[in-house]
Chimera marker file (.cmm) of the C-alpha trace (Angstrom):
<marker_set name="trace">
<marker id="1" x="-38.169" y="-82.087" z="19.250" r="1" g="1" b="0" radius="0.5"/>
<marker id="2" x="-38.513" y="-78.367" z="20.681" r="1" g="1" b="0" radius="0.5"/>
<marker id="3" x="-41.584" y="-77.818" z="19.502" r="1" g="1" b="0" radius="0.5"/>
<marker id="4" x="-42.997" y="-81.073" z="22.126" r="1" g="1" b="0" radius="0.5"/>
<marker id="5" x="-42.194" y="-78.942" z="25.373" r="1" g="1" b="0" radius="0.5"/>
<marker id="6" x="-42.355" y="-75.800" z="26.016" r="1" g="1" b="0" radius="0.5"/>
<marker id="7" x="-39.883" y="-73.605" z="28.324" r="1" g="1" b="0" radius="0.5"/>
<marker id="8" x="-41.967" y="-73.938" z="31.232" r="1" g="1" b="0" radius="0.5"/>
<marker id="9" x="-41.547" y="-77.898" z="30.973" r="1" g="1" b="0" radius="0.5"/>
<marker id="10" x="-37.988" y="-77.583" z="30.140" r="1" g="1" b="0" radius="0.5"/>
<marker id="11" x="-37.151" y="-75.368" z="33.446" r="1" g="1" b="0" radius="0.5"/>
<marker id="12" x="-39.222" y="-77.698" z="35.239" r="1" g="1" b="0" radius="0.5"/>
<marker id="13" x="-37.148" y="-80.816" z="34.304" r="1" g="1" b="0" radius="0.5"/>
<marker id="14" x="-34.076" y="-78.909" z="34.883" r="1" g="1" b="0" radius="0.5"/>
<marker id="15" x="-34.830" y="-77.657" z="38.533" r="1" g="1" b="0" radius="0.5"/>
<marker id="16" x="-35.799" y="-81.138" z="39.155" r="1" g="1" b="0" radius="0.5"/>
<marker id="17" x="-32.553" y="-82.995" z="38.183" r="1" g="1" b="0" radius="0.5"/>
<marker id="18" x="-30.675" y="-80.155" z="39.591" r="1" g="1" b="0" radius="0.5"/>
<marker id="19" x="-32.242" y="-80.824" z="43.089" r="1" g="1" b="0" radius="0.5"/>
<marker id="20" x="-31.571" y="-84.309" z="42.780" r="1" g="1" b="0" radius="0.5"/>
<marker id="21" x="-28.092" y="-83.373" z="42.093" r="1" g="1" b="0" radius="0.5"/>
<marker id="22" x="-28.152" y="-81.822" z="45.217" r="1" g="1" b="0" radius="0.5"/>
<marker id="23" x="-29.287" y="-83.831" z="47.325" r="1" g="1" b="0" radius="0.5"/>
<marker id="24" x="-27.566" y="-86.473" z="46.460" r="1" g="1" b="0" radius="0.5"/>
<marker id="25" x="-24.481" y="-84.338" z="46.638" r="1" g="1" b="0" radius="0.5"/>
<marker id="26" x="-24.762" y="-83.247" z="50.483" r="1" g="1" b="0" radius="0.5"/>
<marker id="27" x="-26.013" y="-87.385" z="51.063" r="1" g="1" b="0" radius="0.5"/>
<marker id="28" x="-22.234" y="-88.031" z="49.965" r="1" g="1" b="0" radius="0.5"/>
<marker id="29" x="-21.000" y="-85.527" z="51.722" r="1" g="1" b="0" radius="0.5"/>
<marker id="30" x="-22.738" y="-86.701" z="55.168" r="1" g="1" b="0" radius="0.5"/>
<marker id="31" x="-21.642" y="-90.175" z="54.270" r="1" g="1" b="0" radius="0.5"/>
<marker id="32" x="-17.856" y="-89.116" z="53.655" r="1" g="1" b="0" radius="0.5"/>
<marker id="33" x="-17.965" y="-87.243" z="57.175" r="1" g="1" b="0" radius="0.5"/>
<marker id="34" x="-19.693" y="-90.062" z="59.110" r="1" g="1" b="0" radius="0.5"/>
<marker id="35" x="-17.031" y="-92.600" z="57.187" r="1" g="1" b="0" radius="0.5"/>
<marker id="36" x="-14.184" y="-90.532" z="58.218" r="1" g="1" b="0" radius="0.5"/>
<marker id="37" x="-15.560" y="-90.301" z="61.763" r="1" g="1" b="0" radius="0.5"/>
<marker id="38" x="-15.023" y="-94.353" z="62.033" r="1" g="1" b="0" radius="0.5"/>
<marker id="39" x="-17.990" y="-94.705" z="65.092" r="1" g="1" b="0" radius="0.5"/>
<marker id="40" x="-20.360" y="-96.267" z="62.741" r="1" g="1" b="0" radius="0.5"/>
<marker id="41" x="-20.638" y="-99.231" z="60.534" r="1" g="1" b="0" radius="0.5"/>
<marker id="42" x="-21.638" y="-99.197" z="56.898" r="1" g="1" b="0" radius="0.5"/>
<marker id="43" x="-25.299" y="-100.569" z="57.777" r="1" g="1" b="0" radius="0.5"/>
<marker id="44" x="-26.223" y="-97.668" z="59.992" r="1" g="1" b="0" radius="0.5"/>
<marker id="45" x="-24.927" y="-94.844" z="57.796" r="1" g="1" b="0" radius="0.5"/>
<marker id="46" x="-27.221" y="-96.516" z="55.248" r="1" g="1" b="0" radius="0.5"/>
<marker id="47" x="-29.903" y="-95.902" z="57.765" r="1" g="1" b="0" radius="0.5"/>
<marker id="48" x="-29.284" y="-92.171" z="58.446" r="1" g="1" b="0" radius="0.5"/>
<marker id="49" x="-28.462" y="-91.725" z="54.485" r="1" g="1" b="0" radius="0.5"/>
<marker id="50" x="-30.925" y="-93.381" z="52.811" r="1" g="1" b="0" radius="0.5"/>
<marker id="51" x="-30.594" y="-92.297" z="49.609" r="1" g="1" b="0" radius="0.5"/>
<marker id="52" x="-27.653" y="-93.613" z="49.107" r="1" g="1" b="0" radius="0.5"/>
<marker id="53" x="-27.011" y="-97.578" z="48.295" r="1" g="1" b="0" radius="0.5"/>
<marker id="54" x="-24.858" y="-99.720" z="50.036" r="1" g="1" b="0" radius="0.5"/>
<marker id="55" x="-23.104" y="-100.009" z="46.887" r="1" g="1" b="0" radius="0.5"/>
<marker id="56" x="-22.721" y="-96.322" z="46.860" r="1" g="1" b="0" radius="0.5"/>
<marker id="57" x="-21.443" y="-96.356" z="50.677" r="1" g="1" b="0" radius="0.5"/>
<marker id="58" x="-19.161" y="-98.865" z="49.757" r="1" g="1" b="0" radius="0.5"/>
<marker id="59" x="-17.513" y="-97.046" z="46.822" r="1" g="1" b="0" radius="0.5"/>
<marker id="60" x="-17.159" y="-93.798" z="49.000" r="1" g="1" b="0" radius="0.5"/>
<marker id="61" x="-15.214" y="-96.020" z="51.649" r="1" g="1" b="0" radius="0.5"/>
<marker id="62" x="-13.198" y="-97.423" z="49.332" r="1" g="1" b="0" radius="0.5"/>
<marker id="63" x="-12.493" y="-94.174" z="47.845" r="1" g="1" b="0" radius="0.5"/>
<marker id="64" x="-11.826" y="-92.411" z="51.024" r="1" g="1" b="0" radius="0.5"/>
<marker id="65" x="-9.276" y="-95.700" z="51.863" r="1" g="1" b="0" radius="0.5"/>
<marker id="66" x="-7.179" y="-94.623" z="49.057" r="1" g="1" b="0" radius="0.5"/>
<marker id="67" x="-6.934" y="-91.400" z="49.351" r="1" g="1" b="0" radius="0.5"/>
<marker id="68" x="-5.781" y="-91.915" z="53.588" r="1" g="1" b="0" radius="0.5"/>
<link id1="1" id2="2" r="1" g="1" b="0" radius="0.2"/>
<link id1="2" id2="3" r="1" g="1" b="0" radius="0.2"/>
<link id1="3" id2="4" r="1" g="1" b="0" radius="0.2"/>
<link id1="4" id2="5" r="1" g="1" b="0" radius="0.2"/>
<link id1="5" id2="6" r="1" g="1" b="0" radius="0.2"/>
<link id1="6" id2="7" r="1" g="1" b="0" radius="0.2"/>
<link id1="7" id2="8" r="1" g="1" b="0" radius="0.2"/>
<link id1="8" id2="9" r="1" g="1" b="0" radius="0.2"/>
<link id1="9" id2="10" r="1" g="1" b="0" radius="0.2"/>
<link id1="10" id2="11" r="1" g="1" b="0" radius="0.2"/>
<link id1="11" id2="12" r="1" g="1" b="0" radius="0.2"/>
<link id1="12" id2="13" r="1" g="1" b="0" radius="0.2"/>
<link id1="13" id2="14" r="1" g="1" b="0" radius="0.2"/>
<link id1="14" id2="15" r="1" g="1" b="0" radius="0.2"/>
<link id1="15" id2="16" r="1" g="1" b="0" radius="0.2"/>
<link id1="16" id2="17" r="1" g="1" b="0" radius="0.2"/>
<link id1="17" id2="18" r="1" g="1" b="0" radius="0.2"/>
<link id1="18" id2="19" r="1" g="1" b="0" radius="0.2"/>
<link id1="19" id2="20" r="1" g="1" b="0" radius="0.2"/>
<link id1="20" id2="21" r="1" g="1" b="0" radius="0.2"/>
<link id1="21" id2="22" r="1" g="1" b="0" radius="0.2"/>
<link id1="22" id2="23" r="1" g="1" b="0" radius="0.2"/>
<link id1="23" id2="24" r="1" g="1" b="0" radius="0.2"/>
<link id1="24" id2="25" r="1" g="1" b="0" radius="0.2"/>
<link id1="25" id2="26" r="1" g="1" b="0" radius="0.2"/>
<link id1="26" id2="27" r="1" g="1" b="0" radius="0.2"/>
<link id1="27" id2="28" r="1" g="1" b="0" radius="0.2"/>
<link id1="28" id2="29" r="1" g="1" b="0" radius="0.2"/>
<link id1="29" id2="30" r="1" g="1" b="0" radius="0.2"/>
<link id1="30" id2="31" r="1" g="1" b="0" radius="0.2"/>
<link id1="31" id2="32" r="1" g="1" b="0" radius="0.2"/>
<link id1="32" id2="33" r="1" g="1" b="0" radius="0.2"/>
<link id1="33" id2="34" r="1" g="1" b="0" radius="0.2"/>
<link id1="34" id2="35" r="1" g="1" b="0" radius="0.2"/>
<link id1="35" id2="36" r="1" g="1" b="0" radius="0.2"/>
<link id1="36" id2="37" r="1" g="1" b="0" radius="0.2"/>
<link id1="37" id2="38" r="1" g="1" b="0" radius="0.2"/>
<link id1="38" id2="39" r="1" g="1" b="0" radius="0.2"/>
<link id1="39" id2="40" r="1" g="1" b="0" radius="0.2"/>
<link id1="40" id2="41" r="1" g="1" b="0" radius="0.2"/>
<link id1="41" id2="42" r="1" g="1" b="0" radius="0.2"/>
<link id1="42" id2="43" r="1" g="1" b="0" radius="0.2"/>
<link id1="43" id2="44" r="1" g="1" b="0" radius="0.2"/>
<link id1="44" id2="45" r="1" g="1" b="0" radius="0.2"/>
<link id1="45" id2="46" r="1" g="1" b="0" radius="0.2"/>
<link id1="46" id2="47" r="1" g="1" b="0" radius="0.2"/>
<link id1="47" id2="48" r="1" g="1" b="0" radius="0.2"/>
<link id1="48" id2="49" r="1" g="1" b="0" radius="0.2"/>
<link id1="49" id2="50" r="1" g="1" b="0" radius="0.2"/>
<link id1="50" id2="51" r="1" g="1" b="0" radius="0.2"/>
<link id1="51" id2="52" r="1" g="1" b="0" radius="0.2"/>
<link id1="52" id2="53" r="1" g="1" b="0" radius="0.2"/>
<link id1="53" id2="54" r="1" g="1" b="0" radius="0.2"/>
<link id1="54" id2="55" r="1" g="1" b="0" radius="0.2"/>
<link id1="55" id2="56" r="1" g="1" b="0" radius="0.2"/>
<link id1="56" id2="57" r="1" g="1" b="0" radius="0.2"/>
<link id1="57" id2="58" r="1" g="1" b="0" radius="0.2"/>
<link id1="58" id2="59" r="1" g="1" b="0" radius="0.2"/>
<link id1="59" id2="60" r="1" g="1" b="0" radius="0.2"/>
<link id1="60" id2="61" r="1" g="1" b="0" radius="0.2"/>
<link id1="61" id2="62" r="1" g="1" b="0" radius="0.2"/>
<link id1="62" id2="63" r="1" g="1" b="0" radius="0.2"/>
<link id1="63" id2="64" r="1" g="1" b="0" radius="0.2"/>
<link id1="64" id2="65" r="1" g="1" b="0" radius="0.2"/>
<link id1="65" id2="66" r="1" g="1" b="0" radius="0.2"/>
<link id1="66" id2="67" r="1" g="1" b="0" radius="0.2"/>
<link id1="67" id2="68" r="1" g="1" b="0" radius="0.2"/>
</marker_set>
């Protein structure tokens, strides 16, 4: 299976899901904030955090309900 890519390609694929871990890290993050704030509803923190799912958003609130 090593022999099909070669470092190059493996770095590659690793920066990229490590950036995508990223990202979607800090999205959560934002979320959690602007969830904890309480001024806006679910719908428009979807619309300044796009890359998160309502499902997503939904889980963090729920999650953040708990631990208040």
């Amino acid at each position: 299976m090593m022999t099909l890519f070669d470092d190059d390609e493996i770095l590659e694929a690793y920066m990229e899901t490590y950036t995508k871990d990223i990202k979607n890290s800090e999205a959560r993050e934002t979320a959690k904030r602007m969830i904890k704030d309480g001024e806006l509803s679910l719908d428009k923190i979807a619309q300044c955090v796009p890359s998160l799912s309502m499902d997503e958003l939904r889980a963090l609130e729920a999650e953040m309900m708990h631990m208040a």
